[in-house]
Structure formats: structure tokens, C-alpha cells
SEDOMAR-725743 format. One record per atom (N, C-alpha, C, O): residue in one letter; x, y, z. Coordinates in steps of 0.1 Angstrom, whole numbers, padded with zeros to 4 digits, always signed. Layout:
AXYZ ...
REM end
This chain:
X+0520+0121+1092 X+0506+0122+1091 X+0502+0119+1076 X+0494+0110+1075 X+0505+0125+1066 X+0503+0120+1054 X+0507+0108+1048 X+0502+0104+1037 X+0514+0103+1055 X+0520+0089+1052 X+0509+0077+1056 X+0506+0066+1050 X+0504+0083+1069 X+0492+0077+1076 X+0479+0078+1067 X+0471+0069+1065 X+0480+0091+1061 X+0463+0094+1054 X+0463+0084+1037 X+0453+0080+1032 X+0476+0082+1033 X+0478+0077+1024 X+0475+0062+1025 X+0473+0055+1015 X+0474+0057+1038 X+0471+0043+1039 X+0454+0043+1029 X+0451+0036+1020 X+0446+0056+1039 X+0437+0050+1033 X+0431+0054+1020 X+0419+0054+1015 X+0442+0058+1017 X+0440+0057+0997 X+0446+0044+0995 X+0443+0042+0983 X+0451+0036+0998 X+0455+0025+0992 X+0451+0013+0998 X+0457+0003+0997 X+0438+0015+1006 X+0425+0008+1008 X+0417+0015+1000 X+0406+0010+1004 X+0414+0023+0991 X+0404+0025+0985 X+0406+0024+0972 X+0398+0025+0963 X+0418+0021+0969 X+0423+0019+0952 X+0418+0008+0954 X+0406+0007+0950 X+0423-0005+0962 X+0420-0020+0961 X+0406-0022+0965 X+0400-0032+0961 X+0398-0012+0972 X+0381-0016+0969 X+0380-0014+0958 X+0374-0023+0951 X+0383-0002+0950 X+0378+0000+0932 X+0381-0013+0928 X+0372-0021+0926 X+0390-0014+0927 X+0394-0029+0919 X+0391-0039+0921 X+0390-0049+0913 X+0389-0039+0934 X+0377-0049+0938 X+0361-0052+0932 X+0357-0063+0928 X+0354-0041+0934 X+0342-0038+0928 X+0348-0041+0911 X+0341-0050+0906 X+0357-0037+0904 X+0358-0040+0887 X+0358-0051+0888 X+0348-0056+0882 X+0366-0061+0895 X+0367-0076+0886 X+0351-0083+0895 X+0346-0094+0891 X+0345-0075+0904 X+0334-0090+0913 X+0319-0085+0901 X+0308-0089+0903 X+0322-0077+0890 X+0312-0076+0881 X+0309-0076+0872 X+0300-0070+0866 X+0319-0088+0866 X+0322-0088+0854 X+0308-0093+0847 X+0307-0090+0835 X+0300-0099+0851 X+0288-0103+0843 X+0278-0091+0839 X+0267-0093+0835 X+0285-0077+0840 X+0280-0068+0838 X+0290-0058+0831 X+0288-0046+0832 X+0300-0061+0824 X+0308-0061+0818 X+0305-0043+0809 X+0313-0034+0808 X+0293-0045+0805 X+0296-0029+0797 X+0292-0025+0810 X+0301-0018+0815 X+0281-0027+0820 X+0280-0013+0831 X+0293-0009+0835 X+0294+0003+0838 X+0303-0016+0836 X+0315-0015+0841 X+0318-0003+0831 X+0317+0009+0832 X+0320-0011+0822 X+0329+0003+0808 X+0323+0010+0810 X+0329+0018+0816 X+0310+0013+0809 X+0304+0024+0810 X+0305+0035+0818 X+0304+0047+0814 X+0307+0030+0830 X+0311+0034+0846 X+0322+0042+0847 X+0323+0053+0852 X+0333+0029+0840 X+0350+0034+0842 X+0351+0047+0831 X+0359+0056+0834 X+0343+0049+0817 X+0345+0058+0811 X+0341+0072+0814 X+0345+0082+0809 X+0332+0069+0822 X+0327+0082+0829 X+0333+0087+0843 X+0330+0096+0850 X+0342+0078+0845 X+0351+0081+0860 X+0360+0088+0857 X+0363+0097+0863 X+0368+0084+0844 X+0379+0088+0835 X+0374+0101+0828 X+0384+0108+0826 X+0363+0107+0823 X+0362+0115+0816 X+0357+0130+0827 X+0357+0141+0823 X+0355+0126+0836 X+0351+0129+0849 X+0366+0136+0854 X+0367+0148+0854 X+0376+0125+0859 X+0388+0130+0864 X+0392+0137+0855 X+0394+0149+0859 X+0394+0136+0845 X+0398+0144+0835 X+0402+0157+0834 X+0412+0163+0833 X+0385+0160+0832 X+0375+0172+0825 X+0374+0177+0840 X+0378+0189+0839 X+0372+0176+0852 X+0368+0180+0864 X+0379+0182+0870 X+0382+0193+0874 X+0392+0168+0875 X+0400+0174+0888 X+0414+0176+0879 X+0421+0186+0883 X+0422+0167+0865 X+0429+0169+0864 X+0434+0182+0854 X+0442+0191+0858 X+0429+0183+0844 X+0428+0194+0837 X+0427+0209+0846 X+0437+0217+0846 X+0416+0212+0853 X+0419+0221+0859 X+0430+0226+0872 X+0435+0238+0874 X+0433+0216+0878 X+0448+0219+0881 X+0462+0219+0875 X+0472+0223+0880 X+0461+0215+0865 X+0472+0213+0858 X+0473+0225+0849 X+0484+0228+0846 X+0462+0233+0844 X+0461+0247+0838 X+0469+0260+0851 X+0478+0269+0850 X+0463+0257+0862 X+0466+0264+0875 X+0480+0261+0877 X+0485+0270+0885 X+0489+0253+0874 X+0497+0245+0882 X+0507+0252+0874 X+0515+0259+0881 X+0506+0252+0855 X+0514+0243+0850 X+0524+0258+0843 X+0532+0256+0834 X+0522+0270+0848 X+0533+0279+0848 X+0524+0292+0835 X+0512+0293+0834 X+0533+0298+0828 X+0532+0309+0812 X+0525+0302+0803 X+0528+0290+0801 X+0518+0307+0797 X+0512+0303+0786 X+0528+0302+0773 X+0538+0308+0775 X+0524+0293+0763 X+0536+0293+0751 X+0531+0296+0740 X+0526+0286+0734 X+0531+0307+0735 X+0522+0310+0719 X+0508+0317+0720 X+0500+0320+0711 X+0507+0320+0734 X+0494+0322+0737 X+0487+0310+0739 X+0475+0311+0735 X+0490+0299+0743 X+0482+0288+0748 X+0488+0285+0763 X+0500+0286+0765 X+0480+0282+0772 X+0488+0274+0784 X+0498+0260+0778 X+0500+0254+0767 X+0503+0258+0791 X+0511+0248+0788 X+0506+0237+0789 X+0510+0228+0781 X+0498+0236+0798 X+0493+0222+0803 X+0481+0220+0793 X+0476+0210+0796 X+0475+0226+0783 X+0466+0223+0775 X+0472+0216+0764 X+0469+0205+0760 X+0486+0226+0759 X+0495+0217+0751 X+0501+0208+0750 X+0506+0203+0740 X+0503+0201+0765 X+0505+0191+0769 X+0494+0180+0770 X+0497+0168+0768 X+0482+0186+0772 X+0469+0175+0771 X+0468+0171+0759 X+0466+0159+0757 X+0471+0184+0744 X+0468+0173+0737 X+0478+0166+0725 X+0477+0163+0713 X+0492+0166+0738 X+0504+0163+0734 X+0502+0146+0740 X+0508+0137+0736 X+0493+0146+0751 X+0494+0133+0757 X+0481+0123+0746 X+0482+0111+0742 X+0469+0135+0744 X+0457+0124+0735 X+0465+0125+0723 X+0457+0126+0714 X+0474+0126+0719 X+0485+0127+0701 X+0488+0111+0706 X+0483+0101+0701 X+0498+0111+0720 X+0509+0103+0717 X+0503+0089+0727 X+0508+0078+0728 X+0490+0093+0731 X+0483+0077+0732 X+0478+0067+0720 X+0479+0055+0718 X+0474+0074+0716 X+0467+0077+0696 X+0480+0068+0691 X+0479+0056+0687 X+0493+0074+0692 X+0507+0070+0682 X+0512+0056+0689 X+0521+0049+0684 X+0505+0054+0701 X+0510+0043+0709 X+0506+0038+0704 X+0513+0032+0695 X+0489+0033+0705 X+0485+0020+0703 X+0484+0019+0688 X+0486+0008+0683 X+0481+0030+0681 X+0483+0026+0661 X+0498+0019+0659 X+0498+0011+0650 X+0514+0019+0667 X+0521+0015+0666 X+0523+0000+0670 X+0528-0009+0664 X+0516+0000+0686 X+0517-0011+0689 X+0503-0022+0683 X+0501-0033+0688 X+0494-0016+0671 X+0485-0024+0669 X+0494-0031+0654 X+0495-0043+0650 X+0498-0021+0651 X+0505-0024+0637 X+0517-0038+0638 X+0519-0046+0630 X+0524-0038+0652 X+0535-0045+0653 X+0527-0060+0654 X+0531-0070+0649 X+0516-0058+0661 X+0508-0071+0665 X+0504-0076+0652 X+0505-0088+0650 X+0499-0068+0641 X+0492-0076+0629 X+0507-0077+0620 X+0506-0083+0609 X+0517-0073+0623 X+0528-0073+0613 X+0534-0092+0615 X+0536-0100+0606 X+0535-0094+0627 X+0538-0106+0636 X+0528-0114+0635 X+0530-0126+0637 X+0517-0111+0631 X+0507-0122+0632 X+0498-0129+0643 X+0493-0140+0645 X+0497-0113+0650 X+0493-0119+0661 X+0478-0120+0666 X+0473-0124+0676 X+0473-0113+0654 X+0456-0114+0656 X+0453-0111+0640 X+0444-0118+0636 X+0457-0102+0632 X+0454-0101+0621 X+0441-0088+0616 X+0436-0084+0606 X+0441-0084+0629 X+0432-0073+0625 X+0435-0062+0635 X+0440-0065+0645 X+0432-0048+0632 X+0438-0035+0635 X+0427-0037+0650 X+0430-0035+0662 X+0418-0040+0647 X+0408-0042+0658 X+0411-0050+0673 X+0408-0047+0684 X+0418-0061+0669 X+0419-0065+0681 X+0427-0061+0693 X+0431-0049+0691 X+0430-0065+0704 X+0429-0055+0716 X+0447-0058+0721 X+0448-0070+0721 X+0459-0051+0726 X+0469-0046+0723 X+0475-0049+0739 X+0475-0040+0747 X+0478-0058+0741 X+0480-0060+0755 X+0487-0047+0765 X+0482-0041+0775 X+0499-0047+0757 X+0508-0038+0759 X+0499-0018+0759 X+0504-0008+0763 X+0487-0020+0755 X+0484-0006+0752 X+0475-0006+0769 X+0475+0005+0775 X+0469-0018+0774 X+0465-0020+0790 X+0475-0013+0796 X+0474-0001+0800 X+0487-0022+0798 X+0497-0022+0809 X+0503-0009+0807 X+0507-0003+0817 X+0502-0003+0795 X+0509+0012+0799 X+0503+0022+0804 X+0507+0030+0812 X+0486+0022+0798 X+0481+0025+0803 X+0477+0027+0821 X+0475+0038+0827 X+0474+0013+0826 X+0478+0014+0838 X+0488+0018+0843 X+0486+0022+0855 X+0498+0017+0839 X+0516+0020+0843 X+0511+0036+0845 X+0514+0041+0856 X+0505+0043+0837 X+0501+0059+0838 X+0495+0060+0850 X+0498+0070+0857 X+0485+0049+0854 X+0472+0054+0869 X+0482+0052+0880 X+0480+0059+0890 X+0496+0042+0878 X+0503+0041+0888 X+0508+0057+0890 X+0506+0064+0900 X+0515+0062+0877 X+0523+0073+0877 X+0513+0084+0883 X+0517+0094+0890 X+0500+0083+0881 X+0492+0095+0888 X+0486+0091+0904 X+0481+0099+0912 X+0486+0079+0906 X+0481+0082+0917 X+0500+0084+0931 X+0502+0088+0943 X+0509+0080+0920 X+0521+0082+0930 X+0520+0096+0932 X+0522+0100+0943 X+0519+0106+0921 X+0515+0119+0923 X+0507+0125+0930 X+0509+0136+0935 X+0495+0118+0932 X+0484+0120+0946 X+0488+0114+0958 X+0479+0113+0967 X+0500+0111+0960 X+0509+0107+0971 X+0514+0119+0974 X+0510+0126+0983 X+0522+0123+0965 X+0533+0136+0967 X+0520+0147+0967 X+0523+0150+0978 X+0513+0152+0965 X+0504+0160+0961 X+0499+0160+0978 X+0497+0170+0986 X+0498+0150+0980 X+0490+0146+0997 X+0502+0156+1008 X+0499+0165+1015 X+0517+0147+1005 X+0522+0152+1018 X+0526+0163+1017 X+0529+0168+1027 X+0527+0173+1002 X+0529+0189+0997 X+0520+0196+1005 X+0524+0206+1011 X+0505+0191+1005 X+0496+0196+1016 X+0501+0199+1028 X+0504+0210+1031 X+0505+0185+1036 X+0506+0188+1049 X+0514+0193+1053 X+0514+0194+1065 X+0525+0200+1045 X+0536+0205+1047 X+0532+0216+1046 X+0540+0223+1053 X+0522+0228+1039 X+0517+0238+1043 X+0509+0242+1051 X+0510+0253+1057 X+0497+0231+1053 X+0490+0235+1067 X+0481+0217+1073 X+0481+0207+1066 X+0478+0218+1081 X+0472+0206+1084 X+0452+0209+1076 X+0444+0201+1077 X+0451+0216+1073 X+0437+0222+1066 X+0439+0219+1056 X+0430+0211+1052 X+0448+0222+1047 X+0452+0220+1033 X+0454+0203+1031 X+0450+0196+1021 X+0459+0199+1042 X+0468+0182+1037 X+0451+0176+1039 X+0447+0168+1031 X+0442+0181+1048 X+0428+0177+1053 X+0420+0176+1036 X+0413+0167+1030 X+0422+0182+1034 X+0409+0188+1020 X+0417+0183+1011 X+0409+0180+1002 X+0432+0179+1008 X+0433+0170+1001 X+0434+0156+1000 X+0434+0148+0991 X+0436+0154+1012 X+0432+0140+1016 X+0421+0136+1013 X+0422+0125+1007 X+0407+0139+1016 X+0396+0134+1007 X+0394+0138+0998 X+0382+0139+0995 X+0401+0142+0992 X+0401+0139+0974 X+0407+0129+0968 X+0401+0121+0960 X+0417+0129+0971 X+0428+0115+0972 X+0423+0102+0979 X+0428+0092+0975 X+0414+0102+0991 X+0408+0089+0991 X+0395+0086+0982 X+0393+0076+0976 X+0386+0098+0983 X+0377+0097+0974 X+0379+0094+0960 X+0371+0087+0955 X+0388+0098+0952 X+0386+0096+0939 X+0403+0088+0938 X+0409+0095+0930 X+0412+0078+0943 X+0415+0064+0944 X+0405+0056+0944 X+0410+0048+0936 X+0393+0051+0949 X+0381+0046+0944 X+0380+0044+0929 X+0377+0033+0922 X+0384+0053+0925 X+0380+0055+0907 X+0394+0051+0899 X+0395+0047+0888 X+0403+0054+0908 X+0420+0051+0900 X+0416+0035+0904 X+0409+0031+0895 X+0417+0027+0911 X+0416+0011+0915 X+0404+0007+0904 X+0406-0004+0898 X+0395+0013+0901 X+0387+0006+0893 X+0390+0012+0880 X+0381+0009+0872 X+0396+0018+0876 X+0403+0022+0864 X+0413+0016+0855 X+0413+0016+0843 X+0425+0010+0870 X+0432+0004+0869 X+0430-0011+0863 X+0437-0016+0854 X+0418-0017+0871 X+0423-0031+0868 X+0413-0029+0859 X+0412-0040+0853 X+0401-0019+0852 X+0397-0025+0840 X+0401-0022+0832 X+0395-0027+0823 X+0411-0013+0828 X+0420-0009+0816 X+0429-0020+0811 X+0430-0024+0799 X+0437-0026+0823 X+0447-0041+0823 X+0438-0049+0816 X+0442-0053+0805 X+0424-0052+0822 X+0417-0064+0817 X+0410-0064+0807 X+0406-0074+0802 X+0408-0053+0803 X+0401-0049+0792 X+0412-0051+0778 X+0407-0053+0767 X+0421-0050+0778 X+0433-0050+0769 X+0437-0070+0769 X+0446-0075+0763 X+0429-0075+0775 X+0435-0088+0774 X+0445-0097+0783 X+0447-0109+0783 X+0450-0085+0793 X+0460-0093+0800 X+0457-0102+0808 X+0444-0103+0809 X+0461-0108+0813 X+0457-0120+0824 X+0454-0113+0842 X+0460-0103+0846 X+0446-0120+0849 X+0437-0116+0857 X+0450-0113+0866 X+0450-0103+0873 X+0460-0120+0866 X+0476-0122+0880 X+0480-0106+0872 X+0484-0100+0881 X+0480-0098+0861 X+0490-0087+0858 X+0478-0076+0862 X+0481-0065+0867 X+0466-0080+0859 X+0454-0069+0862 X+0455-0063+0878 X+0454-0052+0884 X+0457-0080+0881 X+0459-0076+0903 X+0469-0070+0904 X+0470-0060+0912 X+0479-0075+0895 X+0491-0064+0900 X+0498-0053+0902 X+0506-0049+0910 X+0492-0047+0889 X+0489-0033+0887 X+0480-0029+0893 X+0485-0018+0897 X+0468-0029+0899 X+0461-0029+0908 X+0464-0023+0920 X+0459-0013+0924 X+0476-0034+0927 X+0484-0037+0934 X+0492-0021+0940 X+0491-0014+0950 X+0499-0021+0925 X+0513-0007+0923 X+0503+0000+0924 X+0508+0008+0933 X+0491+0006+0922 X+0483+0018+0918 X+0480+0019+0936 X+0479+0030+0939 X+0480+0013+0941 X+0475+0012+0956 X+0486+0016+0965 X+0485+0024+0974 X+0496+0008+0962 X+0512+0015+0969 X+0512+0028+0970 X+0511+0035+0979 X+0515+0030+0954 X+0514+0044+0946 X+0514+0056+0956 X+0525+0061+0959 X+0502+0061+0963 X+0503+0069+0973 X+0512+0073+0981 X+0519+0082+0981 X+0510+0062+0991 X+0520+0058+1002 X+0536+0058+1000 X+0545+0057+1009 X+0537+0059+0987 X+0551+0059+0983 X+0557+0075+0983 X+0567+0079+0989 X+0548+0082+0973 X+0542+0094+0969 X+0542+0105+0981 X+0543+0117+0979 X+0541+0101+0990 X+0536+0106+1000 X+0550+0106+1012 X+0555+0116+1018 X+0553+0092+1012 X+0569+0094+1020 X+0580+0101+1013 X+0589+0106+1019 X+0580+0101+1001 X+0591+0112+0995 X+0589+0123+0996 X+0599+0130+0993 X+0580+0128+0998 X+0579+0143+1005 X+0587+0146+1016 X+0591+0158+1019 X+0589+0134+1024 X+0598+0136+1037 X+0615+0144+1029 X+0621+0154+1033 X+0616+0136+1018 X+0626+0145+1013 X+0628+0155+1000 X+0639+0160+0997 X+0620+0156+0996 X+0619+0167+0989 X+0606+0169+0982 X+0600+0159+0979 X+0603+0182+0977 X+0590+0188+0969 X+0592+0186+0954 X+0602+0181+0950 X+0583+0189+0947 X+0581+0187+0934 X+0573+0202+0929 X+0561+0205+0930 X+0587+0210+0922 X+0579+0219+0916 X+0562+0221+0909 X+0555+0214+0903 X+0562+0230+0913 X+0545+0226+0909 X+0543+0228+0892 X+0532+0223+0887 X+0552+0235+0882 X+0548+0233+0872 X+0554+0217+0869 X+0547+0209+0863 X+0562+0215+0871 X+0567+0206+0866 X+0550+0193+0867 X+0544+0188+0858 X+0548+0191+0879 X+0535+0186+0886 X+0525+0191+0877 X+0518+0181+0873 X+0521+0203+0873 X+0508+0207+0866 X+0513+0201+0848 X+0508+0190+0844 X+0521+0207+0843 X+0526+0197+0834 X+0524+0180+0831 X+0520+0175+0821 X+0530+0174+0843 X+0525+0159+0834 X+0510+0157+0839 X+0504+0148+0834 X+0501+0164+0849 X+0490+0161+0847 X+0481+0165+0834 X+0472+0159+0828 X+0485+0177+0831 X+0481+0177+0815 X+0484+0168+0803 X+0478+0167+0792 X+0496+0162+0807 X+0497+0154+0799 X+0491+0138+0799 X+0488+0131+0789 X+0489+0135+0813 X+0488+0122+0816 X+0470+0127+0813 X+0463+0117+0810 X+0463+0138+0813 X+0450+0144+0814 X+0445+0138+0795 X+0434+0133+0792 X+0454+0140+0787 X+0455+0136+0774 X+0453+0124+0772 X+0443+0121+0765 X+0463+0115+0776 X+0464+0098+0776 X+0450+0093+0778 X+0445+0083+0773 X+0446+0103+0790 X+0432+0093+0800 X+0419+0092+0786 X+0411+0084+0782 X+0422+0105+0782 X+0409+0110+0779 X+0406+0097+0766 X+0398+0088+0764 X+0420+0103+0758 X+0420+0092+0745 X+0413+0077+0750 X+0401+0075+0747 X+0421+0067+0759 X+0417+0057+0761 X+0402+0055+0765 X+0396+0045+0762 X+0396+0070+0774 X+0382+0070+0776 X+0373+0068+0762 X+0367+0057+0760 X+0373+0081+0752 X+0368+0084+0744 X+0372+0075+0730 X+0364+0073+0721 X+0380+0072+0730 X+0385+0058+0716 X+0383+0041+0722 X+0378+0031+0716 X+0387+0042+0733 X+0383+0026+0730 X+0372+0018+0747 X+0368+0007+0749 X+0372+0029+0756 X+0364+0020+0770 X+0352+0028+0763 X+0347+0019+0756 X+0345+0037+0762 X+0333+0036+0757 X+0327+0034+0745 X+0315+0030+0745 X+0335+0035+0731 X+0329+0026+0724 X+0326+0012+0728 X+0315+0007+0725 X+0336+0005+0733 X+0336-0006+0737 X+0324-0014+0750 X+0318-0025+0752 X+0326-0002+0755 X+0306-0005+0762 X+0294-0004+0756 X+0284-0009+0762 X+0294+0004+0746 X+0284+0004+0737 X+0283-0005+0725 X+0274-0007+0717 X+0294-0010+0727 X+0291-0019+0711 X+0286-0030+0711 X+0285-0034+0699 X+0282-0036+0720 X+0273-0050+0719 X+0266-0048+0730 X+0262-0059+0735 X+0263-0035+0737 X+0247-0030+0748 X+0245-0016+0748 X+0248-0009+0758 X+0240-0012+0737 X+0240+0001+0737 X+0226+0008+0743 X+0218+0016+0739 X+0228+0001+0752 X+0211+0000+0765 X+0216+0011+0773 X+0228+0012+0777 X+0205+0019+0775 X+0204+0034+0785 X+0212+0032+0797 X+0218+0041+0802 X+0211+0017+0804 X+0213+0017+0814 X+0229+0019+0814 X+0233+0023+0825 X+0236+0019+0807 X+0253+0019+0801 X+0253+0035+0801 X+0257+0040+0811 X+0248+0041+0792 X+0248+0057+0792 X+0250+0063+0809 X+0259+0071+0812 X+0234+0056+0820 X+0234+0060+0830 X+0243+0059+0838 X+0242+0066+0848 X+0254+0049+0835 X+0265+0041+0843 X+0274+0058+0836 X+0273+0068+0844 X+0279+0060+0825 X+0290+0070+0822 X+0284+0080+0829 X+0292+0088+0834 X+0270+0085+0831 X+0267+0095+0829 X+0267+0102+0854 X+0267+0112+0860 X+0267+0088+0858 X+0272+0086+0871 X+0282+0088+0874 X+0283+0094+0885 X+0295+0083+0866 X+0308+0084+0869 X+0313+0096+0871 X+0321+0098+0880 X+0309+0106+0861 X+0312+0117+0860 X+0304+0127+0866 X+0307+0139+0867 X+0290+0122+0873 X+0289+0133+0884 X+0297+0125+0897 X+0306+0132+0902 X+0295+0115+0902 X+0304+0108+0914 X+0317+0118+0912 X+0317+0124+0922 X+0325+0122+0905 X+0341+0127+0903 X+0338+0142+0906 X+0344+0150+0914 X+0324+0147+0895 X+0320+0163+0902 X+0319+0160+0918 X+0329+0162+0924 X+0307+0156+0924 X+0307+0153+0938 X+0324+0155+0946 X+0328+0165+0952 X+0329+0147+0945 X+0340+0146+0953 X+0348+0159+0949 X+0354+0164+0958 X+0350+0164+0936 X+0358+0176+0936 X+0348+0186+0942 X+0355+0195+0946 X+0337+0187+0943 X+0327+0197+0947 X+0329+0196+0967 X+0326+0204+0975 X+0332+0186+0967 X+0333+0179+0985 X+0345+0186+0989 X+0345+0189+1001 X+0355+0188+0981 X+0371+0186+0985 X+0374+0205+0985 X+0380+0212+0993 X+0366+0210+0972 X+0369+0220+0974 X+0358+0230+0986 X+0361+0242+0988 
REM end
């Protein structure tokens, strides 16, 4: 059954990503949109499970917080590293320009979380068919927002439209994958609340450093604001639906 419900998360990753690339002539509503989808998942579905999930506080901090901002540190150390290697090579000459490699990992992450919203799906069903229900539309509803996350993070970074689909592509499997390995075994739940705090870190950085400046920087028109300012109730909505 969860194997089944996961199909249709991975029809609704490939409509997100559908909707990112058929609008590009609108290019910041998009950033605009994707930054608020992301700051949305974040701040709304991932963070707060991953606090719940993620075990003892360490020092008097939870874990999954120190993990959130173990993941916005080491997004931050990524792309300053991989921007440095690009101007060291000669490959654009300025700190500014855009890091192919910082897309693809990025995406490589929406794959790693939505394979988690796989396993997360058939963990459900395996405690009650109510539980696998109520997370099932969360997981299709907000796959919507991983598919169009996915391929504008890829594209947004420069890569070519064939590696944007393809990641696209994996973010869409992802579930379905996620979801049949439950057939053989669970995934402790801190271990689970853990890299979502971490992966909760990564998102945020790439939100808040470079997809919304980058929608604002050449249309800093209301209508862009209203696009972030949608994304992130759309993500309330569905967490407000699910719970």
C-alpha cells in the first residue's frame, strides 16, 4: 500500500518540475515562489519534526537544532569552497558567479529528503493505515514543492536543462524507493529526526543566501514578495491539512 501511495508522490514531484521549467519567462516569480516553498518546509514541516524526532538535548540544546545550524555552517563552507576553486581555475573570475556543483548537491539533498518521505510514508503504514493516510498527503502535497525545488535549484546554478530533468527525475523515484525499503527494515527515528535538522540547515542557507536575493535582484516588484509570501502559507496549508 505505501508503495502504491508513493506513486503518487512521484507524479507530483514531476508536475513541480514541470510548472518550474514551463515558466521561465517569469523567472524571479519562480525564485520567489521556490524561496518561500523552502522557507516554508523548513520553518513549518521540517524543523519541527526533527526537534520531536531527533532524541536528548546536548548542552542543553536539542540535537536537531545543532544539527540545523551544523547543516546552514556547512552549506555556507560548501559553496565559499567550491566558489573559491572556480575563480582559482579561472573559471568565471568572480566570487559572484553561480557554482554548478553547489545546484547538483544541492538537489542531490531534495533527492536524499524526499527518499526519506518514502521511508517516512511506509513507517506510517506499518503502524496503522490512519497514520500511513495523514502522511500520505503530506508527502504528496508538499512533493509538489520538492519537484519544483528541485529542478530550480539545478537550473538556477547553471547546469544544463538534460541534468536539471534528471535530478528532477531521482527526486521523483526518491519516494517509491523510500517507501519499498521499509518492506525491509525501519529507520530509527532519531537517527531520521537528525539529518532532517540537518538537511533543514542546508535548505534554509540556499533559501535565504542566494534563491531569494536572487529574485529580488533585478525585480524587486511586490509581485515577487507575494510569490515568497504564498509559498510559505501553501506549505502552512498542507502541514495544517495533514495534521
Amino acid at each position: 500500500m505505501a508503495v502504491f501511495v508513493a506513486l503518487g508522490a512521484f507524479l507530483m514531484t514531476l508536475a513541480g518540475g514541470w510548472v518550474a521549467q514551463r515558466v521561465t519567462d517569469r523567472r524571479h516569480l519562480v525564485l520567489g515562489l521556490a524561496g518561500g516553498l523552502m522557507l516554508g518546509v523548513v520553518g513549518l514541516d521540517l524543523l519541527p519534526e526533527a526537534i520531536e524526532a531527533a532524541g536528548e538535548p546536548v548542552f542543553g540544546v536539542p540535537m536537531a537544532l545543532l544539527l540545523f545550524v551544523g547543516g546552514f555552517l556547512v552549506a555556507h563552507l560548501v559553496e565559499r569552497l567550491l566558489s573559491a576553486r572556480q575563480v582559482a581555475h579561472g573559471a568565471g573570475g568572480h566570487h559572484s558567479d553561480r557554482v554548478p556543483q553547489v545546484g547538483l548537491t544541492a538537489a542531490a539533498a531534495m533527492v536524499g529528503h524526499s527518499l526519506m518521505d518514502g521511508i517516512a510514508l511506509g513507517a506510517a503504514f506499518q503502524v496503522s493505515g490512519s497514520m500511513g493516510v495523514a502522511v500520505a498527503l503530506a508527502v504528496i502535497s508538499h512533493d509538489f514543492a520538492d519537484g519544483f525545488n528541485t529542478y530550480t535549484l539545478t537550473s538556477l546554478y547553471g547546469n544544463a536543462r538534460r541534468k536539471a530533468l534528471l535530478m528532477l527525475f531521482a527526486a521523483a523515484v526518491a519516494p517509491v524507493v523510500g517507501a519499498a525499503t521499509t518492506l525491509l527494515f525501519t529507520l530509527p527515528e532519531e537517527l531520521l529526526g537528525g539529518y532532517l535538522g540537518f538537511f533543514g540547515g542546508a535548505l534554509l542557507y540556499l533559501a535565504a543566501a542566494e534563491i531569494l536575493p536572487e529574485a529580488h535582484h533585478t525585480h524587486p516588484a511586490r509581485s515577487t514578495l507575494l510569490c515568497t509570501i504564498g509559498g510559505v502559507g501553501f506549505i502552512w496549508l498542507v502541514v495544517g491539512i495533514a495534521e
